[in-house]
C-alpha angles and dihedrals in degrees: 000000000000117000131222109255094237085221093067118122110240102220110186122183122269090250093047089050085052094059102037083056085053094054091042091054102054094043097258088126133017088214140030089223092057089055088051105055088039090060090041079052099054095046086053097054089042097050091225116193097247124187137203119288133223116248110208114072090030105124132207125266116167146317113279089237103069080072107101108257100244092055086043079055105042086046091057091043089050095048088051096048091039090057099044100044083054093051099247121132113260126251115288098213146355097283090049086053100047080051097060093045093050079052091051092046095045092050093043088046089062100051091048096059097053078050088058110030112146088004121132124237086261095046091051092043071054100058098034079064087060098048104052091040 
């Protein structure tokens, strides 16, 4: 199984940064980043059909290894399950798993905020409790 390198650089989308300020913003989150690798994570769990992303445009967030070890861990092990119970070969190396997981993330980015459209920072917090339970 091949690692993120923790001094990778996490590049989400304008639109997802936007968001993630959003959620930020209204308490729904401490950290953008946090926001980030729970919606990788819930693309993951939800094996969500995820597609290629543009480079250019796409803005810095933070270094991958401000993410806590063990979720650096559970995302590459995800990535890794997720390919190879859909048949597709499995990352080569660390940037090709970091890629994955920014796809993830995207994708399941997308889906949360129809699920919380119009929801405040405390209904979403809510909602993430019944998620993960």
């Amino acid at each position: 199984m091949k690692h993120i390198d923790p001094q990778a650089t996490i590049r989400p989308t304008p639109e997802a940064k936007g968001y993630l300020d959003t959620l930020k913003n209204n308490g729904a989150f401490g950290r953008m980043v946090d926001a980030y690798v729970f919606a990788a994570a819930y693309a993951l769990k939800n094996n969500v059909e995820i597609s290629s992303l543009p480079l250019r445009r796409r803005q810095d967030l933070v270094y991958m290894g401000i993410v806590d070890e063990n979720v650096r861990l559970a995302l590459e092990a995800g990535v890794h399950t997720v390919q190879k119970r859909n048949g597709k070969p499995e990352p080569k190396d660390s940037r090709e798993v970091l890629d994955f997981v920014t796809q993830y993330a995207e994708a399941g980015l997308k889906l949360l905020k129809e699920r919380w459209q119009g929801k405040t920072g405390v209904q979403i917090q809510d909602d993430i409790r019944k998620i993960i339970s």
